[in-house]
C-alpha positions, 0 to 999 in steps of 0.5 A: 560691335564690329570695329574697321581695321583702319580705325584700329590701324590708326590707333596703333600706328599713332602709339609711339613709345615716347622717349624719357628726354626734358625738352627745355624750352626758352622762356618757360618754366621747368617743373622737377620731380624725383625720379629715383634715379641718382646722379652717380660719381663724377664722370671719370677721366678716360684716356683710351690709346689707339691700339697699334696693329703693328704690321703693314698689311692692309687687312690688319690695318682696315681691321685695327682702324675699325676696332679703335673707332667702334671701342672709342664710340662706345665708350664715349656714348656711354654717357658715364666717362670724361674722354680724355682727348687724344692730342692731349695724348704722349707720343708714345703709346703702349702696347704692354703693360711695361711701356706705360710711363704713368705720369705722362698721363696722369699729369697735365695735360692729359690728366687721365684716371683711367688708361685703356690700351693694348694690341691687335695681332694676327695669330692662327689666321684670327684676329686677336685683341689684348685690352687692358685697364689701367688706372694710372694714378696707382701706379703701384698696383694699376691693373683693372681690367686685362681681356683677351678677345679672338675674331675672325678677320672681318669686319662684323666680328671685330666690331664685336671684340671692340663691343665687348670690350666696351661693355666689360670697361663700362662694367668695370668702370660704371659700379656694375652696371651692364653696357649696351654695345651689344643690344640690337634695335628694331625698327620699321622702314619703308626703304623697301616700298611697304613698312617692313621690320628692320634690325641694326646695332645699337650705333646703327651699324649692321641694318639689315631686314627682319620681313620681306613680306611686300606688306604692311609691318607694324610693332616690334617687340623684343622678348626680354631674352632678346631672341625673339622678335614679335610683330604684327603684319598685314600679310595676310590681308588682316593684321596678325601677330608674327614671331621671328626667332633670331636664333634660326632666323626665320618667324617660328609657328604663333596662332592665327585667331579670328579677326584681328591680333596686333601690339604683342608684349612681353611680360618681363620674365618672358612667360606671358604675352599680352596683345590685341584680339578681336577674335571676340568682336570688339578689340579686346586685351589678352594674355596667353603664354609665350606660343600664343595658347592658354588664353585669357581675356581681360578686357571686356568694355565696348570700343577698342582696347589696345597697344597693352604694355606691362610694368618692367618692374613688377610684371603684376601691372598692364597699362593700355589704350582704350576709347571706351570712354570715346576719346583715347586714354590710358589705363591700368589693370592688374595683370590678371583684369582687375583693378582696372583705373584710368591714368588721367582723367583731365579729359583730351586723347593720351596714349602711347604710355611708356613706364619707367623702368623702376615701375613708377612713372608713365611717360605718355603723349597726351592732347589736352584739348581738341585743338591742340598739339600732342606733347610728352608727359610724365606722371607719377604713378601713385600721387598722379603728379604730372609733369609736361615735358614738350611744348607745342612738339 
């Protein structure tokens, strides 16, 4: 059976990767679950000292403003830190270790736990950055975290000194777990007239265009190395799957198979790739290793299967779209086709599925009745538990 592009084209487009927030909404009640994700310690106390350029030029000064900003953004949006507010601050604010007087900010009314300071100086033509940590409550043995980080004097390269050094405290600070101010997000924009697929940092800086094709781009997804870009485009006047390497900046060679291809994913250890083809008729989910070769099918129903997406935990697990049954809904199979269930079975359209990163939730957007509005759910995989998120969204 021959399937319209559009009807595939809307069926991608309205799979949205749903976020994993709780929308509380007044005058209703909130249904719990565990999750497996623990609260963690008390957020900790973080006094974070502008760093002094120490001079007058005004390069080194732009520069010095930029890297205290972006130090202090970051570790602010890292959710795991009480920032100490800097009018609570004293007068003097240190440069090395020596000028530290611990009970200025230890005590009230900074209060802090944690001190971060250092300097930015200009040496060899290069912008270099000392950091450090103190925890000003042990005041006999304060050292957490010295760095020393060299950039070249422009604006890209010290926010990422300033990123750096936020994900080594976070790091340090946060039990070992790995910061995110180096990440990048992909996105698709039609600032340009035609949806194109953009990149930016993670806190929105640095946007900047992946495709300039004139034409209809769809579905970014990163390879887990965070090198390579996979995407579905209309460029060619039929959707095909596109590859874009970071590394030299420019889309590397993927096949281009009969019919239709969109909705690339990456397995999690980066050997496989899941998407949609129609080289076959129908819509169907293939897998082929990382260059698009050594296919093979899984799917095999009438109607369209599509937007697959693997379990990040186990990479054995691939969930999907289909209206074989003649409303959208999700399934999952074994990576290799078998064991193939439905995720819900109260009836409606749901898609859009999302997993947890632990493998044993799905968040998804589900209809319920025809009439009604699209809203977010989470299930619990193994006992199909759901809960509803968003209400009348």
């Amino acid at each position: 059976m021959k399937i319209p592009s559009f009807k595939v084209l809307a069926l991608a487009t309205a799979i949205v990767l749903p976020a994993l927030m709780l929308v509380l909404q007044p005058g209703r009640s909130q249904d719990w679950f565990a999750t497996g994700i623990n609260l963690g310690a008390p957020a900790i106390r973080l006094a974070v000292s502008e760093f002094p350029s120490g001079s007058v030029d005004e390069q080194l000064a732009s520069l010095t403003r930029e890297f205290n900003e972006v130090l202090w953004n970051d570790l602010e949006t890292a959710g795991i830190f009480e920032m100490v507010s800097r009018s609570l601050y004293p007068l003097r604010v240190p440069r090395e270790p020596e000028e530290v007087v611990f009970k200025n900010w230890s005590d009230p009314p900074a209060s802090a736990q944690m001190l971060v300071f250092g300097k930015i100086e200009v040496i060899n033509a290069n912008l270099v950055v000392t950091g450090r940590v103190f925890d000003v409550r042990s005041p006999n043995n304060p050292g957490v975290l010295a760095k020393r980080y060299v950039a070249t004097m422009n604006q890209l390269s010290t926010r990422e000194a300033a990123h750096r050094f936020a994900n080594e405290i976070i790091q340090a600070l946060g039990g070992g777990i790995p910061g995110i101010a180096l990440t990048r997000i992909s996105f698709v924009s039609s600032r340009t007239g035609n949806p194109e697929i953009w990149v930016m940092d993670y806190d929105g800086f640095n946007q900047r265009p992946i495709t300039s094709y004139g034409s209809i781009c769809l579905t970014p997804r990163w390879s887990p190395d965070n090198r390579r870009l996979a995407f579905t485009s209309y460029v060619q006047g039929n959707p095909d799957i596109f590859v874009f390497s970071l590394d030299i900046n420019r889309p590397v060679p993927f096949p281009r198979y009969k019919g239709l291809t969109t909705t690339p994913a990456w397995s999690p250890d980066g050997q496989k790739f899941a998407f949609c083809s129609s080289m076959s008729g129908d819509p169907e989910i293939y897998v082929s290793d990382p260059n698009g070769f050594n296919l093979q099918r899984l799917t095999f129903a009438p109607g369209v299967d599509i937007s697959p997406v693997w379990n990040p935990k186990t990479g054995n697990e691939i969930a999907f779209v289909s209206d074989r049954s003649g409303s959208p809904q999700i399934f999952i199979m074994s990576a290799d086709g078998t064991n193939l269930r439905r995720l819900i079975t109260g009836g409606g359209d749901a898609s859009g599925p999302s997993w947890a990163p632990n493998g044993l939730f799905m968040a998804f957007h589900w209809r319920v009745t025809e009439t009604g509005t699209y809203d977010i759910y989470v299930m619990e995989i193994a006992t199909g538990r759901i809960i509803q998120l968003t209400h009348d969204a």
